[in-house]
Each structure stands twice: as C-alpha cells, then as structure tokens.
GURO-906389 format. One line per field, with one value per residue (C-alpha): residue number from 0; residue in one letter; z, y, x. Coordinates in pm, 1 decimal. Example, Ala and Ser with C-alpha at 12.3 -4.5 7.8 and 13.67 -1.06 7.14 Angstrom:
bami	c(0,1)
kefi	c(A,S)
z	c(780.0,714.0)
y	c(-450.0,-106.0)
x	c(1230.0,1367.0)
//
This chain:
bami	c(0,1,2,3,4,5,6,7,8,9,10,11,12,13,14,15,16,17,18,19,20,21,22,23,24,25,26,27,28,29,30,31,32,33,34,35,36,37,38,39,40,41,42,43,44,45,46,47,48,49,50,51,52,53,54,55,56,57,58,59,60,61,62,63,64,65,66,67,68,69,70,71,72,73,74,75,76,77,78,79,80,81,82,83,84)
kefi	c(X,X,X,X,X,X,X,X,X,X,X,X,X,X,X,X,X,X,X,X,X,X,X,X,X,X,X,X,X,X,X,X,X,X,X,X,X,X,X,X,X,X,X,X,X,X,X,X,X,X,X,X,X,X,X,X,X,X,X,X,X,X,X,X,X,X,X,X,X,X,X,X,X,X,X,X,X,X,X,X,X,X,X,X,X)
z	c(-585.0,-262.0,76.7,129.0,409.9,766.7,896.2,696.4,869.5,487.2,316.7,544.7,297.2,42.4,-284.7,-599.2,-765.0,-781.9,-928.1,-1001.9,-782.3,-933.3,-659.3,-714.7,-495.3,-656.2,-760.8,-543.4,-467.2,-355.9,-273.2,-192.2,158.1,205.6,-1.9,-69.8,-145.5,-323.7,-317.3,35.2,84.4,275.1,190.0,236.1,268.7,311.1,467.6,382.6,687.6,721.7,628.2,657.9,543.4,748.8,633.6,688.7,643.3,511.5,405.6,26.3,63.9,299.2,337.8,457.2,604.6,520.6,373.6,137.0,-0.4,-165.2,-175.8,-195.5,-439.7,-194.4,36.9,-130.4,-211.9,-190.8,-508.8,-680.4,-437.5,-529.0,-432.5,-278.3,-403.6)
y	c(-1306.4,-1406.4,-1240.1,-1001.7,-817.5,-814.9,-1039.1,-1302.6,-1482.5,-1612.0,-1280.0,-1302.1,-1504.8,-1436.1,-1251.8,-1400.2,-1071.6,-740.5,-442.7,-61.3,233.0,544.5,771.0,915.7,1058.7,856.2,553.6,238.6,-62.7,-300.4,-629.4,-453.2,-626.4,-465.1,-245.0,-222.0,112.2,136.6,493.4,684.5,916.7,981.6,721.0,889.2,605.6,537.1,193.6,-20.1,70.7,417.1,765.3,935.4,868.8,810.7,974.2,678.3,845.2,526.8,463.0,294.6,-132.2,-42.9,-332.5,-128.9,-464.6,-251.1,-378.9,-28.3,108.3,422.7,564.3,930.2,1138.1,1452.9,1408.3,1115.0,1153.4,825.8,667.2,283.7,174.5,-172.0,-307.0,-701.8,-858.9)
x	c(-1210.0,-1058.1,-1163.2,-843.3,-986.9,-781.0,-1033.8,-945.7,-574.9,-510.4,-488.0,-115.2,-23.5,282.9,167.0,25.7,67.4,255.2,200.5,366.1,158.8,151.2,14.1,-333.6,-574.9,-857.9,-714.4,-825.4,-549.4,-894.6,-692.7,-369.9,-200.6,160.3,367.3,742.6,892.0,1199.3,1303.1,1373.9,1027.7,710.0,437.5,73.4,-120.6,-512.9,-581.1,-855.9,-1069.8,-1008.3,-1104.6,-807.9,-472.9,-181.5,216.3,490.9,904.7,1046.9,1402.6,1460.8,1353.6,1062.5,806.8,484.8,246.7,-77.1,-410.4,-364.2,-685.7,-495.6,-162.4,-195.4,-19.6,-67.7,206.6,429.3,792.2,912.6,945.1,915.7,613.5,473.4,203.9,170.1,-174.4)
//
C-alpha cells in the first residue's frame, strides 16, 4: 500500500480511487486525502493526526483537501460526501 500520510508530497497527487462515506463514528477512511461533499451541510471531520474532530459548514460541491481519518456521523448534515483515495 502506498505511503498516504501528509509527509509524503506524492499522496497530493490526483485520486486512483473514490468511494461513498456513510458517516460513522467508528468507521476508519485509512488512505483517505480530500473529500468532496455534494449536499449543503456541516462536515464533522477527524483528521488523520488528530484526536478530536473538527466541524467544516460547507456549501453543496465542497472539495475538503483533508488527509480524513473519520467523518463523524455526530454532527454531519451535509449529505453525498466522497471520499478521494
């Protein structure tokens, strides 16, 4: 598996993969480097290197540049979130 972490300048590069996020307080997005939200929300998102999450207020066709480690479901309204591998 390639080194994704924000150390690594090539993980900047476009994705090879996407993927649907269903928000869950548990569920890991290991890999994850930027996610695009499609419905008009608050994003509660954990980043790789933290312990806390963070709340983003994003309008629909948000590109969130974020090495996600979770995207909470306490505190998310926005809606169609994908997430960039």
């Amino acid at each position: 598996m390639p080194d994704f972490t924000p150390s690594n300048p090539g993980a900047m590069f476009p994705a090879y993969k996407l993927a649907a996020v269903t928000p869950s307080n548990d569920t890991l997005l290991t890999g994850c480097r930027g996610l695009w939200v499609g419905g008009a929300g608050t994003v509660n998102v954990m980043a790789c290197n933290d312990t806390a999450a963070v709340s983003f207020t994003v309008p629909a066709g948000t590109l969130l540049p974020v090495f996600a480690l979770k995207v909470m479901a306490t505190g998310t309204s926005a809606t169609n979130i994908i997430a960039f591998y």
